[in-house]
N, C-alpha and C positions, 0 to 999 in steps of 0.2 A: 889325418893319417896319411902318409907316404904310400907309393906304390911300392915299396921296396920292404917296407913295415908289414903293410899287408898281406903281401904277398908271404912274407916269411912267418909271419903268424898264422897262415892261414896253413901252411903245409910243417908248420910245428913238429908233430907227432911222425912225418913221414922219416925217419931217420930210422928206420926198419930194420928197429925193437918192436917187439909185438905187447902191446898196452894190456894191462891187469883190465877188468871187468869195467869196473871203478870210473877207471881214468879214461877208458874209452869211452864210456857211456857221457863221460864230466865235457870229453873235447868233442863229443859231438852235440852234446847241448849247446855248446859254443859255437860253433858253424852253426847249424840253424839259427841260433840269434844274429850272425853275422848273415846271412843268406834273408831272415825277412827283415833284417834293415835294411834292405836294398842300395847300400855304399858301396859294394865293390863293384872293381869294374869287371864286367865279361868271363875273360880269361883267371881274374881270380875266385868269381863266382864256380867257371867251370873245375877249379881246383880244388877248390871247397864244397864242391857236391861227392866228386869222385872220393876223397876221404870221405868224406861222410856215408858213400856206398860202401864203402872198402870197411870202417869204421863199425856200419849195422851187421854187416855180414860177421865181422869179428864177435859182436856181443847177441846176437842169435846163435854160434858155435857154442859159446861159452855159456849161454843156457840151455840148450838140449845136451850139452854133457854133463851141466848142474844134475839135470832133471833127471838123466839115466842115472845118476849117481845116490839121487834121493831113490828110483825105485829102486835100486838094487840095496840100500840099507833098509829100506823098508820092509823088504821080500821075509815073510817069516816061514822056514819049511819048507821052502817054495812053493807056497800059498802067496801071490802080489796080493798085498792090503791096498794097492788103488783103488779108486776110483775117477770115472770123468768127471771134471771138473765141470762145477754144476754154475754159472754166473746166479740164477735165485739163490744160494747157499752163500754166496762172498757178499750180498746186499745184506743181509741178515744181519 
């Protein structure tokens, strides 16, 4: 692969549009696969981390405003039908 390939695959997504859940979550499965084949060099390495920050940040927004959205359909009364989530209960 080209420095020039690379490079431009690597900041693909940076044309800032902001990515559905989805496709964010899809292009950074991709840099971590490119980041522990350890092929690129340095500078596209450092490229492909900084999306990849920019990237979690975006799909951790995108789920605590899921999650407010699930308790507020859930709200019966205004009685919250949560509870914490228990990890013994999701092994079950």
């Amino acid at each position: 692969m080209t420095e020039k390939n690379a490079n431009s695959d690597v900041s693909q997504s940076a044309s800032g549009s902001t990515p559905d859940f989805e496709d964010a979550l899809q292009r950074l499965e991709t840099l971590v696969r490119k980041l522990e084949q350890g092929d690129l060099k340095l500078e596209e390495a450092l490229v492909a981390f900084e999306e990849g920050v920019q990237l979690t940040r975006h799909c951790q927004t995108a789920l605590q405003t899921a999650e407010q959205k699930v308790q507020q359909l859930i709200e019966e009364r205004g009685t919250p039908l949560t509870k914490p989530f228990d990890q013994n209960d999701a092994e079950d």
